[in-house]
MARDRENLUM-488403 format. One line per field, with one value per residue (C-alpha): residue number from 0; residue in three letters; z, x, y. Coordinates in steps of 0.25 Angstrom, whole numbers, plus 5000, padded with zeros to 4 digits. Each point is the difference from the previous one (the first is absolute). Layout:
N
roke	c(NUM ...) $
lonu	c(ALA ...) $
up	c(Z ...) $
east	c(X ...) $
north	c(Y ...) $
END
This chain:
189
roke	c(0 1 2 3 4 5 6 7 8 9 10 11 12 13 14 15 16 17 18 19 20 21 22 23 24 25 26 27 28 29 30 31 32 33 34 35 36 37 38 39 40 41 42 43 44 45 46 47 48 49 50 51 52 53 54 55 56 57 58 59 60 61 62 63 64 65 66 67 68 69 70 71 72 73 74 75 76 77 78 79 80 81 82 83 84 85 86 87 88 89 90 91 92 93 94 95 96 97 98 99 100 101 102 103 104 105 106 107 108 109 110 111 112 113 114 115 116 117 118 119 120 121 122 123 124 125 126 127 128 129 130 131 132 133 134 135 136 137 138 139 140 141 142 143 144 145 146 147 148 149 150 151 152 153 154 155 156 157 158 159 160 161 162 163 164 165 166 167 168 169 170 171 172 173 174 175 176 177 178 179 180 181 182 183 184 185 186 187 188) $
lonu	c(UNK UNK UNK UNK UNK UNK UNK UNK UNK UNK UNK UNK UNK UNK UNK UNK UNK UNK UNK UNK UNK UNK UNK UNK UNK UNK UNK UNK UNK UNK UNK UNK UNK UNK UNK UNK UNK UNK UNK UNK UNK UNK UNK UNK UNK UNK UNK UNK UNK UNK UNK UNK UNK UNK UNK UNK UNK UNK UNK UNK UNK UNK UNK UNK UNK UNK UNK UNK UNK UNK UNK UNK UNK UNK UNK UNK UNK UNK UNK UNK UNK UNK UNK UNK UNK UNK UNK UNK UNK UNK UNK UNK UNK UNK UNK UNK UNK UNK UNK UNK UNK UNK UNK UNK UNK UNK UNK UNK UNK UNK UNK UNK UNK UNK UNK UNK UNK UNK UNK UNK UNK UNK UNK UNK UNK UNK UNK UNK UNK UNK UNK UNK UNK UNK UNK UNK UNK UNK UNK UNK UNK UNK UNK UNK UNK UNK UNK UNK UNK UNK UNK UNK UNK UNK UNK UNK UNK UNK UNK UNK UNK UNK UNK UNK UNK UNK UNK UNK UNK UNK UNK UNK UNK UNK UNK UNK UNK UNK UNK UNK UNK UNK UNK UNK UNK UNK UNK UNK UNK) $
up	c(4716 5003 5015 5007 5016 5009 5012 4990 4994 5010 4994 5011 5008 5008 5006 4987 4991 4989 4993 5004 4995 4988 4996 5001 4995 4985 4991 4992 4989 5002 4986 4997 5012 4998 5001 5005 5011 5005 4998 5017 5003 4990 5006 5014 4995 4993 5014 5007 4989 4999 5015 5004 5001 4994 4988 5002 5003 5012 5002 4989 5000 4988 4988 4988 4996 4990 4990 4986 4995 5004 5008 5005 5014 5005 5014 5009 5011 5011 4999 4987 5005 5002 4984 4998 5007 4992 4987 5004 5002 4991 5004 5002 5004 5007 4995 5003 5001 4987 4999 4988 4998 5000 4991 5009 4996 5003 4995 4985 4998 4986 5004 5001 5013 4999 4995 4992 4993 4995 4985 4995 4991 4994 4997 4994 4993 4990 4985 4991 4987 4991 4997 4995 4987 5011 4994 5000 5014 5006 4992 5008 5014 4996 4994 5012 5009 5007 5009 4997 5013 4995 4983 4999 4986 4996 5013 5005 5014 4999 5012 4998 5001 5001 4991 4989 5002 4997 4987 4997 5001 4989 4993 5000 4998 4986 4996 5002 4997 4990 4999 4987 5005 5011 4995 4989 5010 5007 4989 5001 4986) $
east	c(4850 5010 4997 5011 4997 5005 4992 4987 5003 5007 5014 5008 4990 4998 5015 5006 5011 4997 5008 4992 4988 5007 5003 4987 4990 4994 4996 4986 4996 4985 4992 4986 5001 4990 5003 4987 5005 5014 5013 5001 4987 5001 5015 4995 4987 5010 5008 4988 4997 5011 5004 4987 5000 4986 5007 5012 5008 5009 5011 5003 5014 4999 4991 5002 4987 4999 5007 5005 4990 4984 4993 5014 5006 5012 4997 5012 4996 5008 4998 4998 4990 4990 5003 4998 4986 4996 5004 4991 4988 4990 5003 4988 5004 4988 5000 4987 4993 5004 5008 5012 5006 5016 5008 5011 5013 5015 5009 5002 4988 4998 5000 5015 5003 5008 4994 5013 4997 4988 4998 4988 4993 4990 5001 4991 5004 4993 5004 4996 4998 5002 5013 4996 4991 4989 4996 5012 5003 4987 5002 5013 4994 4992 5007 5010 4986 4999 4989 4994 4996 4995 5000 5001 5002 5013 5004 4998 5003 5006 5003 5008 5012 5015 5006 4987 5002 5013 4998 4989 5010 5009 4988 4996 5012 5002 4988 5007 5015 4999 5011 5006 5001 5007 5012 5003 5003 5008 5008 5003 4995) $
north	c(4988 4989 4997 4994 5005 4991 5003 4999 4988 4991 4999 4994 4995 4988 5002 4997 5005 5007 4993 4988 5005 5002 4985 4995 5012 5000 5009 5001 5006 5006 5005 5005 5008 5012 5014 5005 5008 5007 4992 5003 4993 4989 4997 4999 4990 4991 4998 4998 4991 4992 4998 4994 4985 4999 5003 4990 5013 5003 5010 5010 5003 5011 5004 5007 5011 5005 4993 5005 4991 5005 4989 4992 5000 4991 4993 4995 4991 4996 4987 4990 4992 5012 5005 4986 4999 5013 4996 4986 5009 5008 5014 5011 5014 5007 5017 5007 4988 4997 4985 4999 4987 5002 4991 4996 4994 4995 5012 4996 4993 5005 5013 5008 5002 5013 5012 5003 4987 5008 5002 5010 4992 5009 5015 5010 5013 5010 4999 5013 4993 5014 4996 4987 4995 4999 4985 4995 5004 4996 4986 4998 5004 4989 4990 5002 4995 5014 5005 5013 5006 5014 5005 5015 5001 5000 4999 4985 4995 4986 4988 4988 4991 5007 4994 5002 5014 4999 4993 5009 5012 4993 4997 5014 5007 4990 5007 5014 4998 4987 4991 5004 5014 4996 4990 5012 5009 4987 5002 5014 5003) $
END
């Protein structure tokens, strides 16, 4: 729900170029935004939000809601002294009289920036363990520091790290195919 409405959100206003604007706008990142109601309303409370002045806001020139990553907008403002005032500030959005304290920051503030940037860093999957010497392959789970969300019996529900579960494959698949076995038929005896 990217908004980029020129009538709503002032681009080109004040007898200015676009272009203008363009040059002296900057763009924040906004996380810890809470989704307890529609994306639609939460947009429209974010540039109510940050175009007031008792924030440090001012013009909105574009924002970016909802985000690949859950609780994070993108906030362009037409001029870099208003982003500037609001990054200055302690931020509280007001939702159902409820107040949430947003972590503001530059774009790259150790955050990535780009949501293509974005790497999944946990996964969870299902392991049927029948396959398996149920020991050995419960020891790897943990020895590879996986969470065990639900345990079914020899179905186990697993969450951690990429790049453990991937290790944990290899791990797993060692106990089924050993290596021996396989650099015979490397071989091709």
């Amino acid at each position: 729900m990217k908004r980029q409405d020129e009538a709503q959100l002032g681009v080109g206003c004040c007898g200015q170029q676009p272009e203008e604007n363009l040059k002296r706008s900057k763009k924040i990142q906004v996380l810890n935004v809470p989704a307890i109601i529609p994306d639609h309303r939460t947009l429209d409370k974010l540039i109510i939000h940050f175009q007031a002045h008792s924030n440090g806001g001012g013009e909105v020139l574009d924002i970016e809601y909802p985000t690949r990553v859950a609780g994070r907008a993108f906030i362009t403002f037409a001029k870099e002294e208003d982003a500037d005032n609001v990054l200055k500030r302690e931020q509280i959005l007001k939702l159902d009289q409820q107040d949430y304290k947003l972590d503001v920051r530059e774009v790259g503030g150790g955050e990535p920036a780009s949501d293509t940037v974005q790497v999944i860093e946990f996964v969870s999957t299902k392991l049927d363990t029948r396959d398996f010497p149920t020991k050995a392959a419960r020891q790897l789970i943990h020895e590879h520091h996986f969470q065990i969300v639900s345990d079914q019996g020899s179905t186990v529900e697993i969450r951690g790290s990429f790049s453990s579960l991937k290790e944990l494959r290899r791990n797993l698949m060692d106990l089924v195919v050993p290596q021996s076995a396989c650099a015979v038929t490397g071989n091709g005896t």
